[in-house]
N, C-alpha and C positions, 0 to 999 in steps of 0.2 A: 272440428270445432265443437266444442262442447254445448248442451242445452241453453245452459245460465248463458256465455256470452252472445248469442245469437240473440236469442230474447232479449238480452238486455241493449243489444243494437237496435232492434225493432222498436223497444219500447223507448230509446231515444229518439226516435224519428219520429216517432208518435207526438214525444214531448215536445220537439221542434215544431211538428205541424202545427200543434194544436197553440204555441207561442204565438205561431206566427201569424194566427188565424184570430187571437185575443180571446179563445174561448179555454183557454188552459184549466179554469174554476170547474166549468160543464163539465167539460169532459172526465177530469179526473172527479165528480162526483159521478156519472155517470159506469167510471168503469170500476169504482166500487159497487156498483150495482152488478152489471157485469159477473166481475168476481163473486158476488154472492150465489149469483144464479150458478153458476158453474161449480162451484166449491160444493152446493149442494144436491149438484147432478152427476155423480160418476159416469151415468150413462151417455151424460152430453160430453163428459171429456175423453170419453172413449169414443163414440160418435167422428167430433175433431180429430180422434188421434190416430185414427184406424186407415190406412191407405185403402183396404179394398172400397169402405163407400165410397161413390162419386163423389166429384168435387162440386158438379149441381144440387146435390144431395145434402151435403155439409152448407155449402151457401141459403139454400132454402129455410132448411132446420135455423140456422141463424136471424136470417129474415123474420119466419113462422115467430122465435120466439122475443125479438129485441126492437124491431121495425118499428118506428115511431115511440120506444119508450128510449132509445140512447140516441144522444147526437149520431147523424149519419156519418160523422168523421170517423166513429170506432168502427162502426158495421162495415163501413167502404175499406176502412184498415184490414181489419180481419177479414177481410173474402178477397184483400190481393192477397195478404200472408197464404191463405188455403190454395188460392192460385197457384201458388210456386210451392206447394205441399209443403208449408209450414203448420200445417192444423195441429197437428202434436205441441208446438210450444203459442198455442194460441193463451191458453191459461197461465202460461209461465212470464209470457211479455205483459199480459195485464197486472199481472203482479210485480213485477220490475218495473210498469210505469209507474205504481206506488210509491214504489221505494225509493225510483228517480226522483220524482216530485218530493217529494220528503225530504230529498237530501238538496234540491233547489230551492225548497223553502226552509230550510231550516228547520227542518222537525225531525225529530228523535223519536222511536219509541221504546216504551222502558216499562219490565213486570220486577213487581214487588211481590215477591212468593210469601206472606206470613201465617203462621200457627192460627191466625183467626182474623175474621174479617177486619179490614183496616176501617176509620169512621170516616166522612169525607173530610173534615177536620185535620187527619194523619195525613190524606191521602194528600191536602193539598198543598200541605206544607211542604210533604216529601218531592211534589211535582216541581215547589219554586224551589227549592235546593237542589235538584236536579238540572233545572235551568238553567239557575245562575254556574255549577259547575263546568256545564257543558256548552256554555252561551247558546243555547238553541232553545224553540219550543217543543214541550215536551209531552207526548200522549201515553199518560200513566194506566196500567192493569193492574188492578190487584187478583191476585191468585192466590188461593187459600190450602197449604198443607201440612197438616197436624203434623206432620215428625219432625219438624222443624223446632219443636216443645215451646218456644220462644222466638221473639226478634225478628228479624227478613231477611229475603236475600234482594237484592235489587239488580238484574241486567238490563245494562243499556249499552246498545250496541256489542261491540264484542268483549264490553268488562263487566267484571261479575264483583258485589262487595256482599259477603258473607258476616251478617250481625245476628247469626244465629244463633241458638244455644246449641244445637245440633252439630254447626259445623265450628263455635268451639270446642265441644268435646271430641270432635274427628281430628281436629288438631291437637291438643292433650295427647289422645291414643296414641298420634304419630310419635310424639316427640317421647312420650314416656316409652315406645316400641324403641325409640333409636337407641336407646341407651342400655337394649340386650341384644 
């Protein structure tokens, strides 16, 4: 069974318990925190992922660094996962509980790649026409890359809309290529 779907069982159950507990808001603020800490520690995802340390080892290190700063529902989650040597996709279910939640509340998220920074004015507009396309709430990035000369690109979820001047002239090239 592959990574993603494991983790993404885990962090279903997760999203159950924590429904069923009325603390679903906590929690998922809480394991965005989580995730930061770990995203910024390779050492700690290696620590998790590494079968030789002990698994009182891995449990402590958790404890030592999250104990009293996340609801006890994550920490208790994650030390059964490590219990049954799930430590490797400990980082992977925190991140599919995001994306779970996201996709039970209804939120989207979506980068606007342009040639220069957008103003929050662009940005907001582009976030209610994303909305309204997609009926969902929408959590807009802009990301900024000069080769695009012009325009955006906008991905949200797996569709991508190309108003670039970049990737019309990519287009051009093809179509002027087809015709030798």
């Amino acid at each position: 069974m592959s990574v993603f779907k494991v983790a993404s069982r885990y962090a279903k159950s997760l999203l159950d318990l924590a429904s069923e507990q009325g603390s679903l808001e906590t929690i998922k603020t809480d394991m965005e925190s989580f995730i930061a800490v770990l995203k910024s520690s390779s050492e700690l995802q290696a620590i998790l992922a590494n079968p030789i340390v002990p698994l009182d080892k891995k449990k402590s290190v958790l404890d030592a660094l999250f104990k009293d700063k996340i609801n006890p529902t994550i920490l208790a989650f994650f030390k059964i996962m490590i219990n049954k040597g799930r430590g490797v996709i400990v980082y992977a279910t925190a991140q599919e509980f995001i994306r779970e939640y996201n996709e039970v509340k209804g939120i989207v998220k979506a980068t606007v790649t342009s040639a220069a920074p957008l103003s929050e004015a662009n940005l907001t507009a582009m976030k209610d026409v994303l909305a309204k396309e997609t009926n969902a709430q929408v959590i807009l990035t802009n990301k900024v890359d000069s080769r695009l000369i012009g325009g955006f690109v906008v991905n949200i979820g797996d569709r991508q809309i190309d108003a670039s001047i970049a990737g019309k002239l990519n287009k051009l090239e093809r179509y002027l290529n087809q015709g030798n």
